[in-house]
Structures are given as C-alpha cells and as structure tokens.
C-alpha beads as a LAMMPS data file, in Angstrom:
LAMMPS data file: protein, C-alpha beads

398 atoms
397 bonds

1 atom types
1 bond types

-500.0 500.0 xlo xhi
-500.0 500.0 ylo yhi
-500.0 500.0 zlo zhi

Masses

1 110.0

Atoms # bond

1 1 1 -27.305 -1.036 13.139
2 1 1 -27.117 -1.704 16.933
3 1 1 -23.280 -1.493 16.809
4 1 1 -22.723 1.893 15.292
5 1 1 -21.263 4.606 17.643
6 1 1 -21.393 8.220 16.374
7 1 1 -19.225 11.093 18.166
8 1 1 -17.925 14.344 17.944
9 1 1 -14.246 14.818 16.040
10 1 1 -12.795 18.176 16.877
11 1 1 -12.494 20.185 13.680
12 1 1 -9.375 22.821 14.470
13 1 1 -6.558 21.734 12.542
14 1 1 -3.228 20.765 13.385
15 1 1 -0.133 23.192 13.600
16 1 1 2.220 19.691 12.242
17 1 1 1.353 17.302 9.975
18 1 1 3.537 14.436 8.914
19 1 1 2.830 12.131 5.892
20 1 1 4.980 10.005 4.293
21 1 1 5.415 7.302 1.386
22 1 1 7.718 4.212 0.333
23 1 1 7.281 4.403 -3.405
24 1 1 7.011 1.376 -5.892
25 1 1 10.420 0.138 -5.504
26 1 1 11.141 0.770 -2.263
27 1 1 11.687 -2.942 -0.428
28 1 1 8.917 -2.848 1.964
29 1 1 5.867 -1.864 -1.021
30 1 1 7.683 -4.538 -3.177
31 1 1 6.954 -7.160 -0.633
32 1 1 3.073 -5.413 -0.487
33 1 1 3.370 -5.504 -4.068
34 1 1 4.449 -9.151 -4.873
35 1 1 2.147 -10.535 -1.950
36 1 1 -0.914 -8.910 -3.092
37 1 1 -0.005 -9.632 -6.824
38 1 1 0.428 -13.478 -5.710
39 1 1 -3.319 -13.287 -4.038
40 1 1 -5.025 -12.119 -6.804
41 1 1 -3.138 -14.942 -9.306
42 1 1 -4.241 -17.383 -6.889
43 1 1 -7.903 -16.167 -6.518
44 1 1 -7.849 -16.550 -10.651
45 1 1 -6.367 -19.995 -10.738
46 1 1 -9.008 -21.117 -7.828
47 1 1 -11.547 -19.335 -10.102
48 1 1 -10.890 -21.507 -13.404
49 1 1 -10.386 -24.413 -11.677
50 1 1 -13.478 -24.856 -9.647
51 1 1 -15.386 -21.245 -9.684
52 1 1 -14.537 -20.336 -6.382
53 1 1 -12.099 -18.553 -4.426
54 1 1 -10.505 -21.048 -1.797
55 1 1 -8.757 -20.700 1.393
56 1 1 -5.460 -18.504 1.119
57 1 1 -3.407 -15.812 3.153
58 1 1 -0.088 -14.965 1.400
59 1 1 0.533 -11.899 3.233
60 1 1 4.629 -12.961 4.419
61 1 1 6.827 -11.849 2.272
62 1 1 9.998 -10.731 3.487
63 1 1 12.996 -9.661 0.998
64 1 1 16.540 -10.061 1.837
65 1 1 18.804 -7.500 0.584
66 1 1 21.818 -8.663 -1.984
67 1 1 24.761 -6.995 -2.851
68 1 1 25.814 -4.663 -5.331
69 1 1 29.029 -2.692 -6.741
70 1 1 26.993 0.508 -8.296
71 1 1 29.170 3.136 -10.416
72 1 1 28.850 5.978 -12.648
73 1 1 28.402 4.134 -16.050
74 1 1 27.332 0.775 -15.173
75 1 1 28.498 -1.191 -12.204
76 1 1 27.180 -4.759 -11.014
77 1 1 25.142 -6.847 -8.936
78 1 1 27.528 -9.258 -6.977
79 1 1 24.660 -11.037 -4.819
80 1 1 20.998 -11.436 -5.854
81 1 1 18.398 -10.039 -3.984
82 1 1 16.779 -12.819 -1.772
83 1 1 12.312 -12.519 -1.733
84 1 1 10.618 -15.003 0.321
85 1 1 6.959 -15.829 -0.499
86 1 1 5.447 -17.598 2.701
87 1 1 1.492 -18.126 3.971
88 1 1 -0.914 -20.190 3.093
89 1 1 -2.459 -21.610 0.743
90 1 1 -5.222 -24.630 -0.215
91 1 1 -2.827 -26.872 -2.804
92 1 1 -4.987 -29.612 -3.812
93 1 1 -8.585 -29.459 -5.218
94 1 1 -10.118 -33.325 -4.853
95 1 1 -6.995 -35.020 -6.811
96 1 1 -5.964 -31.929 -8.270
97 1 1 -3.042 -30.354 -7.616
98 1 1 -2.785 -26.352 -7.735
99 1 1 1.185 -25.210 -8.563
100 1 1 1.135 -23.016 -5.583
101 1 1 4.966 -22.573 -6.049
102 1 1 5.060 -22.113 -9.618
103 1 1 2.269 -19.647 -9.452
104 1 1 3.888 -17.552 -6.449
105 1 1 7.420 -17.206 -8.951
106 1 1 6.384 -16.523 -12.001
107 1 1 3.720 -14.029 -10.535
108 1 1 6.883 -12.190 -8.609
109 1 1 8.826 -12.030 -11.511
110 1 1 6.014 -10.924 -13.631
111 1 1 5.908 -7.787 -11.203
112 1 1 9.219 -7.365 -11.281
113 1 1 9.008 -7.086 -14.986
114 1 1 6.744 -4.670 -14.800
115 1 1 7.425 -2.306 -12.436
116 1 1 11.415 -2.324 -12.183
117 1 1 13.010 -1.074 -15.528
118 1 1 16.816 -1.663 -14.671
119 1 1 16.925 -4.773 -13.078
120 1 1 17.255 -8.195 -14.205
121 1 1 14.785 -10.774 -12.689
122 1 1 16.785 -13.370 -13.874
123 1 1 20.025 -12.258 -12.582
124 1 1 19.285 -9.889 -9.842
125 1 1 16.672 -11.913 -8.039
126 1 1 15.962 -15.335 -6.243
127 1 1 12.557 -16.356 -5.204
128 1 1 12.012 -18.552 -2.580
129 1 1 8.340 -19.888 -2.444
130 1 1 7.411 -21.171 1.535
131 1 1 3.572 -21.654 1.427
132 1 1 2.148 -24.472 2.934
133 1 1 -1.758 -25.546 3.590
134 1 1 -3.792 -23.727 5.963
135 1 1 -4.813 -24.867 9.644
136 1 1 -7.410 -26.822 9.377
137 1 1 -9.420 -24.925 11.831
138 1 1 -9.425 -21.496 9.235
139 1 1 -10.236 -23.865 6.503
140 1 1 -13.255 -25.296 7.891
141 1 1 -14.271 -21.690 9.121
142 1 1 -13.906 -20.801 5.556
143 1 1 -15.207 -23.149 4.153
144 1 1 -18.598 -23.009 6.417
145 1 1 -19.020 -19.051 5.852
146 1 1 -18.449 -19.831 1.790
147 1 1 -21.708 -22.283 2.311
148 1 1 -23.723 -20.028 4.356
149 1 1 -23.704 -16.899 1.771
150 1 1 -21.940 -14.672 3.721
151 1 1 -17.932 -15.424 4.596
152 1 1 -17.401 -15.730 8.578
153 1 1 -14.359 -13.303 9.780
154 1 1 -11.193 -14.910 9.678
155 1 1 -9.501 -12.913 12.081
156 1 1 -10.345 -10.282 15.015
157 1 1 -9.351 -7.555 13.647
158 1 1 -9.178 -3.518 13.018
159 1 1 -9.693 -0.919 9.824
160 1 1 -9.701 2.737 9.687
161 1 1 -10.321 4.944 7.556
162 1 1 -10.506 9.184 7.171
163 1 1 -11.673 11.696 4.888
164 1 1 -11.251 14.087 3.466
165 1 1 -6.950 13.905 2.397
166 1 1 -5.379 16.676 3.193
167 1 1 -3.473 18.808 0.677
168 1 1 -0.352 17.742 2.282
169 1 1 -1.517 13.828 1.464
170 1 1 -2.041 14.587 -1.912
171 1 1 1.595 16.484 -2.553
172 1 1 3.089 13.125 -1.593
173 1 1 1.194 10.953 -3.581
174 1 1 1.614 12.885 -6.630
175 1 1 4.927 13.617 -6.119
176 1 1 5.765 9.866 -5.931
177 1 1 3.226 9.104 -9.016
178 1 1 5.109 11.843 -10.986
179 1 1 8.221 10.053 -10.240
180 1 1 7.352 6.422 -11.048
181 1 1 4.195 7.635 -13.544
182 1 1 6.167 8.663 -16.487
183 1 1 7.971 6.845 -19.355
184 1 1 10.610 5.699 -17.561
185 1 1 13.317 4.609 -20.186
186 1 1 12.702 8.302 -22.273
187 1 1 11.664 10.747 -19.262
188 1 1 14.948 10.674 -16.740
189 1 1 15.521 7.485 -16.938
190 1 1 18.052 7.911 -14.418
191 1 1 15.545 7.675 -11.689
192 1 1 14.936 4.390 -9.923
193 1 1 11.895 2.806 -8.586
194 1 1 12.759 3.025 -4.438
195 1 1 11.716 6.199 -3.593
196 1 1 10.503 7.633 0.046
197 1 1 9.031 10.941 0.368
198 1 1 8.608 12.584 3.824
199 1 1 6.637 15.925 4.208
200 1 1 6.691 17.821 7.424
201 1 1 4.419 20.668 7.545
202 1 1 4.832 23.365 10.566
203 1 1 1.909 25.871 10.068
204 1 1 1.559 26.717 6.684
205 1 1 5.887 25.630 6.127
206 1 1 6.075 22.507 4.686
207 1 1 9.350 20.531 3.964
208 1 1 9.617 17.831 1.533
209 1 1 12.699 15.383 2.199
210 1 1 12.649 12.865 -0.797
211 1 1 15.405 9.584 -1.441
212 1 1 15.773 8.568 -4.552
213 1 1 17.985 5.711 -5.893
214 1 1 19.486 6.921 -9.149
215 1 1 20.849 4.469 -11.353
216 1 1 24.225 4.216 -12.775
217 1 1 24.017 2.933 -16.076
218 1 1 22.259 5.888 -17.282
219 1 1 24.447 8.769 -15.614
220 1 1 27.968 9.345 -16.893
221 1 1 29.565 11.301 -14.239
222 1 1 28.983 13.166 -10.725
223 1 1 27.599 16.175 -12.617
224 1 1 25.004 14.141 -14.477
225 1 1 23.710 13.208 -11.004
226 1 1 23.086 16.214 -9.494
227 1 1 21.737 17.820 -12.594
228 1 1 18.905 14.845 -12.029
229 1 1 18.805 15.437 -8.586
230 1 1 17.891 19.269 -9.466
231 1 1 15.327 17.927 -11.662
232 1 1 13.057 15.680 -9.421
233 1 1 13.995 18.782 -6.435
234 1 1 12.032 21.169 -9.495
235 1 1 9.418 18.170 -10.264
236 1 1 8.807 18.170 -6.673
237 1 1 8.549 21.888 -5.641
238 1 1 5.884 22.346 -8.996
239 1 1 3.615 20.006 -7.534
240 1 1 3.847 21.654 -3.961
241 1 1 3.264 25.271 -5.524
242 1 1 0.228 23.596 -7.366
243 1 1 -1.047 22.164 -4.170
244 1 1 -1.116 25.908 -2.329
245 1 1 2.409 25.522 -1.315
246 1 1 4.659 27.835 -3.480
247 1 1 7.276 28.137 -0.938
248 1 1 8.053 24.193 -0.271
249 1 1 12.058 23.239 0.619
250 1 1 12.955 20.177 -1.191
251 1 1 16.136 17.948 -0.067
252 1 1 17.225 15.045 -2.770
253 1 1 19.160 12.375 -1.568
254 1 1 19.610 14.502 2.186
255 1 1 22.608 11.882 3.018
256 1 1 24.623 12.162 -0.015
257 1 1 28.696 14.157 0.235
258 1 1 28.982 14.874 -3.280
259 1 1 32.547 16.284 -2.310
260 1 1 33.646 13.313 -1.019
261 1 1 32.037 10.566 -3.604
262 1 1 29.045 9.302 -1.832
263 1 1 25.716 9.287 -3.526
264 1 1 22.911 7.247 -3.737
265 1 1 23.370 5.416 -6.558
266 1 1 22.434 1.612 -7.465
267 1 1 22.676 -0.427 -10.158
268 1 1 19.042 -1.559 -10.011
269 1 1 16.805 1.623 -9.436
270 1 1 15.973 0.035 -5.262
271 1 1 17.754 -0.270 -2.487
272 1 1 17.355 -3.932 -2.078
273 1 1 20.367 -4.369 -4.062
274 1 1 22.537 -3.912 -1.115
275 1 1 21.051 -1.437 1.072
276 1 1 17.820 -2.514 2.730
277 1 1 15.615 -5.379 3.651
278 1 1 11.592 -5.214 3.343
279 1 1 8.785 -6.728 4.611
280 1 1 4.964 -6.981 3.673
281 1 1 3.074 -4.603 6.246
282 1 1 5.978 -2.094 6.974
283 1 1 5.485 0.332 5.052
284 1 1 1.732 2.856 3.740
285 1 1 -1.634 1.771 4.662
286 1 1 -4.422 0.975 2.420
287 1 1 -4.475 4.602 1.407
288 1 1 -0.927 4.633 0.250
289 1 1 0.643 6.862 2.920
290 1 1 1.788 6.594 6.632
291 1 1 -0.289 9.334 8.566
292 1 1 0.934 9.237 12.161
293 1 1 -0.769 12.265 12.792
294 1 1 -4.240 10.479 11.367
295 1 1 -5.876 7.311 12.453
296 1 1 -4.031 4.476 11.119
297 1 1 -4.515 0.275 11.690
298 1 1 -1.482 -1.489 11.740
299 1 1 -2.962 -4.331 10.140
300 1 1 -1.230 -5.603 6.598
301 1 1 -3.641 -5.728 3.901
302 1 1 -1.916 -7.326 1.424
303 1 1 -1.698 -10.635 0.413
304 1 1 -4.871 -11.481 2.675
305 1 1 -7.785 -13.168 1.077
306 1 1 -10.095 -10.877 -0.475
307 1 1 -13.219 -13.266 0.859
308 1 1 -12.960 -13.211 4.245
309 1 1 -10.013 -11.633 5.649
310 1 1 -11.170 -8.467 7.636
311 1 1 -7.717 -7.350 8.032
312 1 1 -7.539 -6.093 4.297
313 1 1 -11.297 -5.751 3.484
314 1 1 -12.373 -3.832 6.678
315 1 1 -9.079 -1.351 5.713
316 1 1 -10.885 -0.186 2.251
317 1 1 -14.747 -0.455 3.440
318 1 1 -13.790 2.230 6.740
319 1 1 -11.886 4.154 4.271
320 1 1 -15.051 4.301 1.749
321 1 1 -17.662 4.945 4.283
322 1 1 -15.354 7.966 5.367
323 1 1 -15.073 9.350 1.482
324 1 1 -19.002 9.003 1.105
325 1 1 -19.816 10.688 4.376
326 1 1 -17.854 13.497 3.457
327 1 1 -19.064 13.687 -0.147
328 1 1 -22.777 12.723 0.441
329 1 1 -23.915 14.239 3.397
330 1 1 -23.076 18.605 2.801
331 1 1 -23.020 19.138 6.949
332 1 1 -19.693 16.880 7.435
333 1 1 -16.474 18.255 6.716
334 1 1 -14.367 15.845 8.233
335 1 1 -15.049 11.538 8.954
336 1 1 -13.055 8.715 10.902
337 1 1 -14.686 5.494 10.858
338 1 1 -13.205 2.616 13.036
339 1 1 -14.488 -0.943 12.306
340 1 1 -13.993 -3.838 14.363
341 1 1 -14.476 -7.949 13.705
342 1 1 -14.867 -10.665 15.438
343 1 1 -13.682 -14.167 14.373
344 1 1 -16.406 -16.375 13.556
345 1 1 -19.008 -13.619 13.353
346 1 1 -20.041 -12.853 9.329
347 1 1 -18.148 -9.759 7.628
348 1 1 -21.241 -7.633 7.241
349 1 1 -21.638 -8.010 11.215
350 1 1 -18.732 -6.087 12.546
351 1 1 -18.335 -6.044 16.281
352 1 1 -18.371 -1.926 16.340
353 1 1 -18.467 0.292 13.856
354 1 1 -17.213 3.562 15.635
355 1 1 -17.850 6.916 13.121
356 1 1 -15.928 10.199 14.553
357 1 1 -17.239 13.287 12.761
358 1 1 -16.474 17.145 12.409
359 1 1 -19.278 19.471 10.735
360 1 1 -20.337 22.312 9.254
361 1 1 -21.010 25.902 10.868
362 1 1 -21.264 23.889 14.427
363 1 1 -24.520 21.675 13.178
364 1 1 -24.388 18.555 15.861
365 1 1 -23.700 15.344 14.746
366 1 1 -26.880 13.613 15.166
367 1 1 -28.519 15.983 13.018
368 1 1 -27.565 13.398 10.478
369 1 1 -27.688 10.758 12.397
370 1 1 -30.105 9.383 9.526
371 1 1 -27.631 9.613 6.481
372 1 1 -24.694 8.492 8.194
373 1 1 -26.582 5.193 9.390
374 1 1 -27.581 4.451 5.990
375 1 1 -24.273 4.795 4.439
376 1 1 -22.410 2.809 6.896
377 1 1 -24.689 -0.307 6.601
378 1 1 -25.198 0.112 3.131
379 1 1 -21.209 0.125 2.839
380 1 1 -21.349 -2.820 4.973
381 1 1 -23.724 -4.622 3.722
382 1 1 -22.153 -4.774 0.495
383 1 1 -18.341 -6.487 1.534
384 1 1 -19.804 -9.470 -0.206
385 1 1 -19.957 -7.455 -3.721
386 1 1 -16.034 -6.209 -3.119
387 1 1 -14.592 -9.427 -3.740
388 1 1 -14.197 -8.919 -7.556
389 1 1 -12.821 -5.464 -7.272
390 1 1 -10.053 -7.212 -5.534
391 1 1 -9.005 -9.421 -7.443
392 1 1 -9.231 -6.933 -10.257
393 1 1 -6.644 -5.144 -8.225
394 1 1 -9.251 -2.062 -8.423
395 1 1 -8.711 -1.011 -4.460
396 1 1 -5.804 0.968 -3.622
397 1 1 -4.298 -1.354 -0.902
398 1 1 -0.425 0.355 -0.141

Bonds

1 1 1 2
2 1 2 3
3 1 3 4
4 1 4 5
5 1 5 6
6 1 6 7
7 1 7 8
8 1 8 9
9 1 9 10
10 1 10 11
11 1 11 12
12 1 12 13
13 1 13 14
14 1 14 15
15 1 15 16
16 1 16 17
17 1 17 18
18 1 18 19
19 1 19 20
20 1 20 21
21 1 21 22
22 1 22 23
23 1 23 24
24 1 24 25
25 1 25 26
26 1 26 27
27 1 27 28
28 1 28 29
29 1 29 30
30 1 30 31
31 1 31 32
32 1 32 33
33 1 33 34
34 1 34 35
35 1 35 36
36 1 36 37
37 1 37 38
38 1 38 39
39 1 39 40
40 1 40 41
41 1 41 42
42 1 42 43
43 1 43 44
44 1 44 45
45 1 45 46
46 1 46 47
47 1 47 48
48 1 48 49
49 1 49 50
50 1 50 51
51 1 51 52
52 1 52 53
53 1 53 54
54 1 54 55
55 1 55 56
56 1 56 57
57 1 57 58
58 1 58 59
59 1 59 60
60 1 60 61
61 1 61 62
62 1 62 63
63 1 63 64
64 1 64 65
65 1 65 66
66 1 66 67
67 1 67 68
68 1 68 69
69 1 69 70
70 1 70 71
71 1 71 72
72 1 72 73
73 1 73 74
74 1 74 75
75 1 75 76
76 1 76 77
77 1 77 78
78 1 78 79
79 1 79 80
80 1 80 81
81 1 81 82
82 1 82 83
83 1 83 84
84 1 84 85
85 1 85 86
86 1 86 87
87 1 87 88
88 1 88 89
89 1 89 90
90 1 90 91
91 1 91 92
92 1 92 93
93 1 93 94
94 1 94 95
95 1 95 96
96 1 96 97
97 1 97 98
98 1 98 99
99 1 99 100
100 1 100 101
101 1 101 102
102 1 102 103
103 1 103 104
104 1 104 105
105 1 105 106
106 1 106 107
107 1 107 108
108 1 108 109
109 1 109 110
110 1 110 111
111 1 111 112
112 1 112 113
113 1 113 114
114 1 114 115
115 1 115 116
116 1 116 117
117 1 117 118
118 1 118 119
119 1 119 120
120 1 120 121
121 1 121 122
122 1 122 123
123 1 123 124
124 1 124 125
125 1 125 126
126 1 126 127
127 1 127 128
128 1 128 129
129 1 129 130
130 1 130 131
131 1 131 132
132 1 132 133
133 1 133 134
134 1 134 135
135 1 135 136
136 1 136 137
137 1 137 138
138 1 138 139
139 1 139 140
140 1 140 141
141 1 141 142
142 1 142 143
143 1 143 144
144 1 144 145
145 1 145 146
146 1 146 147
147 1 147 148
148 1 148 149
149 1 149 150
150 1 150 151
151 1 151 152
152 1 152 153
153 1 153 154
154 1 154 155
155 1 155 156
156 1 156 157
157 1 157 158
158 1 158 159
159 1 159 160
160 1 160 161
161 1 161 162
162 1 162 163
163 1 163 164
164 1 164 165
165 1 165 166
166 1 166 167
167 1 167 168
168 1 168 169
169 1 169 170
170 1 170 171
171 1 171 172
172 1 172 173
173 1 173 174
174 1 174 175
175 1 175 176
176 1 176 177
177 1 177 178
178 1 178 179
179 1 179 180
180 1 180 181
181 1 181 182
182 1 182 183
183 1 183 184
184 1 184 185
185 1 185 186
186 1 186 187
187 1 187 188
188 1 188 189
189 1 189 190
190 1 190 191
191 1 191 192
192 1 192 193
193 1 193 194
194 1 194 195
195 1 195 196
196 1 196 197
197 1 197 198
198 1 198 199
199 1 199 200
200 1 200 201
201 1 201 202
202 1 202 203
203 1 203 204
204 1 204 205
205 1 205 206
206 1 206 207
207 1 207 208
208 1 208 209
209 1 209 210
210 1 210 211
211 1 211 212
212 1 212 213
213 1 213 214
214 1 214 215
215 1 215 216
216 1 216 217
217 1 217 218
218 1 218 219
219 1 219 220
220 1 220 221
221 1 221 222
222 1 222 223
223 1 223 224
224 1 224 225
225 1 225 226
226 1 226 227
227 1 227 228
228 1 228 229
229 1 229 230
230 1 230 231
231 1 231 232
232 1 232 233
233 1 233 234
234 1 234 235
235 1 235 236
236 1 236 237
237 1 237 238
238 1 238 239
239 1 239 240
240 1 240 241
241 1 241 242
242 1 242 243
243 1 243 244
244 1 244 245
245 1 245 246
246 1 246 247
247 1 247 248
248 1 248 249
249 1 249 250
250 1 250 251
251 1 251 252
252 1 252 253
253 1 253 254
254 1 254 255
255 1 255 256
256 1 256 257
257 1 257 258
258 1 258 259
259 1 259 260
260 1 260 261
261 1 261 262
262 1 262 263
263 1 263 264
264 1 264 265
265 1 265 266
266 1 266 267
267 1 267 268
268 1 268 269
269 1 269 270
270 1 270 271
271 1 271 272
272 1 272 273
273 1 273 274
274 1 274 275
275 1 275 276
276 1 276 277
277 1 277 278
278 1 278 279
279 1 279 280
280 1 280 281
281 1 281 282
282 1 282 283
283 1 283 284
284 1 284 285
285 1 285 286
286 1 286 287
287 1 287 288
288 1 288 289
289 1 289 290
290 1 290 291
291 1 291 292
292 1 292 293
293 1 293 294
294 1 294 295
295 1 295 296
296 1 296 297
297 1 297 298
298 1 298 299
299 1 299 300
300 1 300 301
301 1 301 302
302 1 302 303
303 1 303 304
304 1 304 305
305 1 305 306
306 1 306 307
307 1 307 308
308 1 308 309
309 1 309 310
310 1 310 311
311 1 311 312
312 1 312 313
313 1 313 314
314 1 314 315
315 1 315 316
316 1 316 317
317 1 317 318
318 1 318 319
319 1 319 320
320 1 320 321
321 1 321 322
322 1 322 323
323 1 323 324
324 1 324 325
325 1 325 326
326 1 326 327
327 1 327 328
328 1 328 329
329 1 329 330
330 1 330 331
331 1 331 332
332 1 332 333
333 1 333 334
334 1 334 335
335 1 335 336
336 1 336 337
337 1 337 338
338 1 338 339
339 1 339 340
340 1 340 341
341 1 341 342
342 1 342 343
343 1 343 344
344 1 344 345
345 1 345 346
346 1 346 347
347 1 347 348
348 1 348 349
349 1 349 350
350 1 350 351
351 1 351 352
352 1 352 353
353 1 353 354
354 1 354 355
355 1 355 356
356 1 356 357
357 1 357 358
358 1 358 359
359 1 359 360
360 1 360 361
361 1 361 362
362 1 362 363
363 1 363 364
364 1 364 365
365 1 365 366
366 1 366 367
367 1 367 368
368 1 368 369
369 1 369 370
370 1 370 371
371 1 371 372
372 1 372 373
373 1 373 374
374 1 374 375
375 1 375 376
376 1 376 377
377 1 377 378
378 1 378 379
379 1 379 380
380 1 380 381
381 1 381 382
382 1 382 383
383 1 383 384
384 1 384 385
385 1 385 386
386 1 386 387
387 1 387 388
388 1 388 389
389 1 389 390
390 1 390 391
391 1 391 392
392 1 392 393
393 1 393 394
394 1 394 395
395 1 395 396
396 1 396 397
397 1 397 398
C-alpha cells in the first residue's frame, strides 16, 4: 500500500478534554436520523425493484422549528414543526416510477413514531419532500464504478477515525443511552427525547452540564420538575462514579429560574417545537460525539449513499482500522487514521491513508510496521463488503 503514511502520535495526555452529544431528539440528530433512515428505505426499494442499489444522496435535511405553548399539565402545539427532505435521488427505473416522495414521508414519520413518545406526527409535524434526480455527471460515474466491480469515489473527500475512547467519551454516551434507553412511558416518562450533554474535564475534575426537555403532560407542578431534574442529575453522577469519576458536578437544565417560572419544558419531549432549528451534519460524528479535542472530519455521513459515497463510508472504515490497531496489535496504545479520496478513483484506492500512532513502553512505530499495513488494506479492501451493514443500519453513523 504505496499510499500509507505511518508516524509518531505523542502519547502524554491532555490536562482538558471536551466531549459532547446532541441526543436522539435533539433537532440536529433528528435531521441525521430521518436522512439516514430515508437512505436505507431507498437502498431497499432499489433492492426489490431491480437488485441493486442506484444513485442517491439524501443527506439535506433541514428542520424548521414550530411553535408551542408548553405548561405544567399539558399545554399545546400552536405551529407544526417544519422537516425538509432534499438531495437526490434516481426516480425512474426504465418506465418505472420509484415514489421517491412517498417513500421519504412515510419513512420520517415512521422515525418519528419510533423514537419520539409525546409527539404527534400527525399534528405536530409537516414534511416537505425536495428530492430531485441526480446530475447526470454523478450518475454516469456511478453507474460506471457499479459495472466495473468496484464503486468509483463520488466525492473528494475526508474520514477520521481514533481509538481507543476515552473514559470521558464513554460517560457521555451512556449517560445519553441511559436517558433515551429505558422504557420511556413507565421509567420517568417526564423526560424528553432532545437532550445535549457537555463534559469538561480539567485534570482528573470533570463537569457534566446536561439539557433536557421535560415534558409537560406528565409533570403536575414546579416541584414535580425538579424532583425529575434531581433524578437524571443522580442517573448522571452514577454513571460518572462508575466510569472512575466519583466526584462529577452535574447541572440539569443550567438556564432554568425556577423562582421566577422559567424551565425547560415542552410539550413534545425536543426543542423543535419552538426552540431550535436542525440540520443534517451539525451535530456528533460517526462515533456519536463531538471531540474537538480529537481528530474529527466535518464531513456529514448521513443520508449519503452507502455504495460509493466516501464521505460516510471512509468516516466508519478510519474509525475501524483505528479500533483493530489498538485491539490487534499489543504494542499500540493509542491510533488516528486519516483517509483521503479522490473523485473518480475506486473506494478501495484512497488517495492517502495517513495512520498516527502512540505505543507501548517507547517501542517505535515501525516495529509494527507489518501488522498495521495488513490491517489497513485489509480494512480497505473490504468497503465493498460494508454496503449491507449499512443498509442494515448496523454502523453507528451520529
């Protein structure tokens, strides 16, 4: 593998580390959400009409924010929330027409269903479908790399990936999976879906400041929501202390003035009721989080074809060669791996492939020079075999 690179990462660790998350129902991972959920439908509908995946990118989606009248009780939704659905998509196989439209709405809603318990897809939502064909340039470069066996890059572009997490990573994600893991119509039900953690560690301090929109319907008064604000603050602080961090300080809701009335609360369990607008690509990478202090590509993963679109499948093959470096090879405690494409050029022939690596008891890198060769192209190699693990929705990709 001519293009591989293989250098020196410096293994002393940071005094801050800052990781955050935008939980299921937070605005900008709906829009990841919906978009992805609308690729994979689309990649099944291609699939049992003519056994092939065809040319699609439905990674716009943008989500306008409505309007709501939330109170203790109850309260109401006075202006739907507003999701827009654009990309592209092929719509017509020979004289067959695909129901891009339909497809993209009742795949939203289905989501919706799913994954937000107190809102009402019928009355709380509009979808606006805007996909149209593909250039007919990306088409015909899909189409060719779809004859020759292996897809042609669709795009010049970046993925990273690191390993190992840190413990800091994995007190967010759990936090936010404890949250919006559990029953959620007999375990506090009171909890919504839009939640945003942010952990700032400072040497071995770590502060955890975590929004959460309650929902009215199922709190009575002011004291029921602070009692549930207590409760996610204790959820929150266990799974710190469990993590090596008995000593975490939790803030619920940081903005509310009980005193003076004002809360986070919603009718709807998100904040796109009234509050805030979302986008596809805005908010965690394709290992759930947003690392600023780690190497991150700015690239949105979702909604992207699964075939050929480097932007979401080079995200989850640097990530994987990073997690098997780590685990495979006993010498490397820490991995970064950088891949590059270039448009035209097949997937398994990235323009660089840059690996950044910290080891052991001082052993130099190219002692496994060997190993880490292997697993890279081996990872590589196989981006042809990934495709049904996408659209099995197996790969974490926000």
């Amino acid at each position: 593998m001519d293009q591989l690179v293989i250098s020196s990462l410096d293994a002393s660790k940071d005094p801050v580390e800052v990781v955050e998350r935008k939980g299921r129902g937070h605005p900008d991972t709906i829009c990841d959400s919906v978009a992805e959920a609308l690729s994979r439908a689309l990649s099944h509908e291609y699939l049992r009409r003519c056994g092939m995946i065809l040319h699609h990118n439905v990674d716009k989606a943008l989500l306008c924010a409505g309007q709501a009248a939330p109170a203790f009780g109850g309260g109401r939704v006075l202006q739907p929330i507003t999701i827009y659905l654009a990309g592209r998509a092929t719509r017509e196989i020979g004289s067959d027409v695909v129901p891009v439209h339909d497809i993209a709405i009742a795949t939203c809603k289905q989501w919706l269903r799913e994954n937000m318990h107190a809102l009402d897809v019928e009355r709380h939502v509009e979808i606006k479908p805007r996909i149209q064909p593909g250039s007919q340039d990306l088409r015909a470069l899909f189409a060719i790399g779809m004859k020759g066996g292996v897809p042609l890059a669709n795009d010049t572009s970046i993925g990273v990936g690191y390993a190992p997490s840190t413990p800091v990573e994995r007190i967010v994600l759990a936090i936010e999976a404890g949250i919006n893991g559990r029953d959620r119509l007999r375990g506090n039900p009171a909890w919504g879906e839009d939640v945003k953690i942010m952990a700032v560690r400072n040497g071995p301090r770590l502060r955890l400041t975590i929004g959460c929109a309650m929902i009215g319907s199922y709190l009575r008064d002011l004291d029921a929501y602070l009692v549930e604000k207590r409760a996610l603050a204790a959820l929150a602080q266990h799974i710190a202390a469990a993590h090596g961090f008995p000593d975490t300080e939790v803030s619920v809701n940081a903005a509310d003035l009980p005193a003076e009335g004002q809360v986070y609360l919603t009718v709807t369990g998100t904040s796109a009721e009234a509050g805030d607008d979302g986008e596809v690509g805005r908010g965690n990478r394709a290992n759930g989080l947003i690392t600023p202090c780690q190497p991150m590509s700015l690239e949105a993963a979702a909604g992207k074809n699964p075939i050929s679109h480097v932007g979401k499948i080079y995200n989850v093959v640097a990530r994987d060669v990073a997690d098997r470096l780590v685990s495979e090879v006993p010498a490397i405690s820490r991995a970064q791996c950088l891949l590059v494409s270039r448009i035209g050029a097949p997937v398994t022939q990235p323009e660089i492939v840059a690996i950044r690596l910290a080891m052991h008891e001082g052993i130099p890198h190219n002692a496994v020079e060997g190993a880490v060769r292997a697993i890279a192209a081996d990872r590589i190699a196989s981006i042809p075999d990934l495709v049904e693990g996408f659209t099995a929705g197996r790969f974490g990709l926000f």
